[in-house]
C-alpha positions as CSV (number, residue, x, y, z in Angstrom):
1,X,-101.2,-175.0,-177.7
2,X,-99.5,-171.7,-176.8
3,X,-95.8,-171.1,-176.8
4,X,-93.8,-169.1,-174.6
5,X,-92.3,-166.0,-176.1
6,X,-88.3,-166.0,-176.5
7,X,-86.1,-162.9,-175.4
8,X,-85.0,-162.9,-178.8
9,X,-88.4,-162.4,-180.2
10,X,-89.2,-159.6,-177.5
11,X,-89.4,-156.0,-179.2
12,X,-86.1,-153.9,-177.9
13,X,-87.0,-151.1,-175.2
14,X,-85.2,-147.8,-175.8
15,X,-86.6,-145.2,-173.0
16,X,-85.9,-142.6,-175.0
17,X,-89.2,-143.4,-177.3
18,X,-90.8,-142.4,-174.7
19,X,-89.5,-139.2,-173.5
20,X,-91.7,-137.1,-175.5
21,X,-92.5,-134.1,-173.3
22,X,-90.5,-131.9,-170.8
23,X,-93.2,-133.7,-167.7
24,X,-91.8,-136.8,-168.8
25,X,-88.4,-136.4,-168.8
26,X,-89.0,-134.7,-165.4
27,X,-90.5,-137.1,-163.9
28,X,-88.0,-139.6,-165.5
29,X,-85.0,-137.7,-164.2
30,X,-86.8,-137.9,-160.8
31,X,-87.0,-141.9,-160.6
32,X,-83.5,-142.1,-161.5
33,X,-82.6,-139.9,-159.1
34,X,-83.6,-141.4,-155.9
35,X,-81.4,-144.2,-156.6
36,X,-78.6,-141.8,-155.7
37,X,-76.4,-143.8,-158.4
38,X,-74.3,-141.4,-160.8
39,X,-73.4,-143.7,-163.1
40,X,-77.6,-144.1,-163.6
41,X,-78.0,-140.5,-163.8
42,X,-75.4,-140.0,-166.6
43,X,-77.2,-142.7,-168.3
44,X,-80.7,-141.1,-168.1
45,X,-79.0,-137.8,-169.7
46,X,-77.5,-139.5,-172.3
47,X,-81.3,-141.4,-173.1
48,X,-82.8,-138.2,-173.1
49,X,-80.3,-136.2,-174.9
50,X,-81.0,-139.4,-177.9
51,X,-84.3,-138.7,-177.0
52,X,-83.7,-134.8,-178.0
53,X,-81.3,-135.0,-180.4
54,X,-77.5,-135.2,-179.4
55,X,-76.3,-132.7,-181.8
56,X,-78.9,-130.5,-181.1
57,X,-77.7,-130.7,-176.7
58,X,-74.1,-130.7,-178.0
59,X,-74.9,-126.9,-179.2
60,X,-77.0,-126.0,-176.5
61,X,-74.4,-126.9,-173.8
62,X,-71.6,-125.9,-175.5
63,X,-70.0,-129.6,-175.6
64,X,-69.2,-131.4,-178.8
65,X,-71.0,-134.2,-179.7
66,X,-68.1,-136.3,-179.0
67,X,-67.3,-134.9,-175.3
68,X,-71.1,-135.1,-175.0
69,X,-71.3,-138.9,-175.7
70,X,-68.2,-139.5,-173.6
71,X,-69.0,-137.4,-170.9
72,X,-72.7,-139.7,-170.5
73,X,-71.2,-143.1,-170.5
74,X,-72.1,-145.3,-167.6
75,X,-67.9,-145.4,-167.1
76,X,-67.4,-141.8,-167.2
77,X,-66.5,-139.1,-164.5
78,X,-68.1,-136.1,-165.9
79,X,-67.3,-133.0,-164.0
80,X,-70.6,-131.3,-161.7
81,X,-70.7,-128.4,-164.4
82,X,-70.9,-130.9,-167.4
83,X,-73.6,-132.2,-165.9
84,X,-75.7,-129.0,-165.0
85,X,-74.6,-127.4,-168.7
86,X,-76.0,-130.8,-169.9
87,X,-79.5,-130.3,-167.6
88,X,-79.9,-126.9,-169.1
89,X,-79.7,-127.9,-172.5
90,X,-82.0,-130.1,-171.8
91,X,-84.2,-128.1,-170.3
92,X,-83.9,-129.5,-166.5
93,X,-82.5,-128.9,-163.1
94,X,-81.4,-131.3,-160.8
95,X,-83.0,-129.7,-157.1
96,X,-82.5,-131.1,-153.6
97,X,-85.2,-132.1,-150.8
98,X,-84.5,-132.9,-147.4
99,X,-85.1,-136.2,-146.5
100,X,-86.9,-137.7,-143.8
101,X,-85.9,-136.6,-140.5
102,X,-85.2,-139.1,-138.3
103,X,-86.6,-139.1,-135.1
104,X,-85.4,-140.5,-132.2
């Protein structure tokens, strides 16, 4: 007889194990992206910054480690240059591509 597995005996997924070279934060970052949701991308900075190291991000952008955790919370505002002096610390730039013409 086989059981079904229970959520609580399901291994816990942290993303950030699997960030383990700059292609796949890339191509990460670009999934989250085209969801156009902020509060997502915030998140995925703050996974890969764990993924890198947060005190090691903190330095590189110039942030504390505190601002830096508080400034990547789903809740958060950050301001636009928190966020791209988080992307180069990382290593990343956020670019833009037109999108799909309409045509009528």
């Amino acid at each position: 007889m086989t059981t079904t597995p229970q959520t609580a005996d399901l291994p816990d997924f942290d993303m950030a194990d699997y960030l383990k070279t700059g292609e796949d934060v890339a191509n990460y970052l670009t999934l989250v992206l085209q969801d156009n949701d902020p509060n997502e991308l915030q998140y995925a900075l703050g996974t890969i910054a764990r993924a890198r190291g947060m005190s090691e991000v903190a330095l590189a952008s110039g942030l504390t480690r505190e601002a830096l955790y508080k400034a990547l919370r789903r809740t958060s505002q950050p301001r636009f240059d928190t966020i791209t002096k988080v992307c180069a610390a990382l290593g990343v730039k956020l670019v833009a591509v037109p999108l799909q013409s309409q045509i009528t």
